[in-house]
N, C-alpha and C positions, 0 to 999 in steps of 0.2 A: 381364469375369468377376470379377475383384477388388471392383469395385465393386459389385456385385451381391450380393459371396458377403458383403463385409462390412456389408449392411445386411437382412441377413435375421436375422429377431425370433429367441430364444432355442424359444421352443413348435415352430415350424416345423420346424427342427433338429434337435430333439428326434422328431418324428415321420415326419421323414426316414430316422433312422438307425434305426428299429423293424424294417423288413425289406428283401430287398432290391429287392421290390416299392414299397414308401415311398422308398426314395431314387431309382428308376426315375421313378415321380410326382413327384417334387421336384424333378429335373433337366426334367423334359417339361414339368412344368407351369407352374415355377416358374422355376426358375434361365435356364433356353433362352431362355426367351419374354420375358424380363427384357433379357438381352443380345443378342437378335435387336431389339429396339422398338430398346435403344441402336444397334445397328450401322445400323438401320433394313433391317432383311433379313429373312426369314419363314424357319422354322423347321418343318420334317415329318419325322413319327416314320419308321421303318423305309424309308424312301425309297432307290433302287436296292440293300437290303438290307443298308442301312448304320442303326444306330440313331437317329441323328438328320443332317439335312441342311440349311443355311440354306444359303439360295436369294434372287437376287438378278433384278428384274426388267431383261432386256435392252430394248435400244430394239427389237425387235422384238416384245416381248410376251409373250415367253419368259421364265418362272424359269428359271433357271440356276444351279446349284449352285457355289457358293462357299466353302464350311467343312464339312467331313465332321466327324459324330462318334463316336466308340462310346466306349461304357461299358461296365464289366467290376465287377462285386461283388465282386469279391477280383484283387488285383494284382498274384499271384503267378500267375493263370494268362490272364493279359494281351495273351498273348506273338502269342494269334491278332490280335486287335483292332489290335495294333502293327503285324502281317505286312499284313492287310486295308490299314490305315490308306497304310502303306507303298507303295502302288502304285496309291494314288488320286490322281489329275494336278489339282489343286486348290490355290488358294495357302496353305490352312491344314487341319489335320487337326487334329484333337483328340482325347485320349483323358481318360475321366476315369473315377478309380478309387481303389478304398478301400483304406488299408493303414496295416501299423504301417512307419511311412514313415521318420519320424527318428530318430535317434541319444538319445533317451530312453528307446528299448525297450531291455532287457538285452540283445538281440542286437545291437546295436548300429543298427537299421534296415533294410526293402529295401531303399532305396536303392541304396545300397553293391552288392549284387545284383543288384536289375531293371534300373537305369539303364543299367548299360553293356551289359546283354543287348539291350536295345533298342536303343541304342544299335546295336549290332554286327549288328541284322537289317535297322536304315536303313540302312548303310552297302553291307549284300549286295545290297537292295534296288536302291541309287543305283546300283551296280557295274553293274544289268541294264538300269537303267530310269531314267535319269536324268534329274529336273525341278525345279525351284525351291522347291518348295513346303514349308513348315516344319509342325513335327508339335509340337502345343504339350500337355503333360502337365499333368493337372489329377490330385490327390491327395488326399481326404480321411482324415485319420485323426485318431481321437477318441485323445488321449492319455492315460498311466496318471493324469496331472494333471489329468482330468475339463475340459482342454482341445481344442475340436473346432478342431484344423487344416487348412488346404487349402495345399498345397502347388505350386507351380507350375514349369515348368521347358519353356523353348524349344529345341528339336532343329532346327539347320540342314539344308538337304537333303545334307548330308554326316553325320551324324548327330552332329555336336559341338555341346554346348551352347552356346551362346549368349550366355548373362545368367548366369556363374557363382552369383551373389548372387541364388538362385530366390526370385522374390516368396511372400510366405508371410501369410495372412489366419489370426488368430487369435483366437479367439473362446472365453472362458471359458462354456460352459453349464452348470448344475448338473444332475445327471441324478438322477433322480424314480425 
């Protein structure tokens, strides 16, 4: 996903973040199917009624679902996507979503806020329904410095981060 997000041209991005129907098409069309060819996996929209699903062919012939994902337009009301995400028996989930994420807003960032709330519904989650599989958060927010970042952060199946030092794609766009 890093790889991916950091070679996407300046226009695209820009046209992305026009609604949040463009960034729905920018991840399905764009971003998915970029890192589905890498993973070598296929990729289908709203499949068991989850927004996006990569699927892996078994030796029987079977796609088989491998990486769940949802998306949320604002990442403060995230919190269904995380619960959903949360109870799906899968080795990777993902969620990805827009927000004033770091510590350059006046507020100081969600972060600080969403992370451990999520954190804290993996955790009730894992209490009931206990399985391996890790929940990887993906974060865009365009900052006050007219820079678009993606923010990244691994949730163990006990809901503890991972990779303290969240990979972060930074990308100056000038905006039109």
């Amino acid at each position: 996903m890093v790889a991916a997000l950091s070679t996407v041209e300046g226009d695209r991005i820009i046209a992305a973040w026009g609604s949040q129907t463009a960034r729905t098409s920018f991840y399905r069309d764009y971003l998915l199917k970029s890192v589905a060819q890498d993973l070598e996996v296929s990729v289908a929209p709203e499949l068991f009624k989850v927004d996006f699903v990569m699927t892996a062919l078994s030796s029987s012939g079977l796609q088989v679902p491998v990486i769940f994902i949802e998306s949320e337009n604002i990442a403060t009301s995230a919190s269904h996507e995380v619960r959903k995400l949360a109870v799906l028996a899968v080795p990777l989930r993902i969620l990805i979503t827009v927000g004033e994420w770091s510590d350059l807003w006046p507020s100081g960032g969600l972060r600080k806020i969403l992370l451990p709330q999520w954190q804290a519904i993996i955790r009730a989650h894992a209490e009931m329904w206990p399985h391996p599989g890790w929940l990887g958060v993906v974060v865009g927010e365009w900052g006050p410095d007219s820079h678009l970042r993606f923010y990244t952060v691994a949730l163990g199946p006990d809901g503890e981060i991972r990779d303290p030092e969240a990979t972060r794609v930074d990308r100056y766009v000038e905006r039109r």
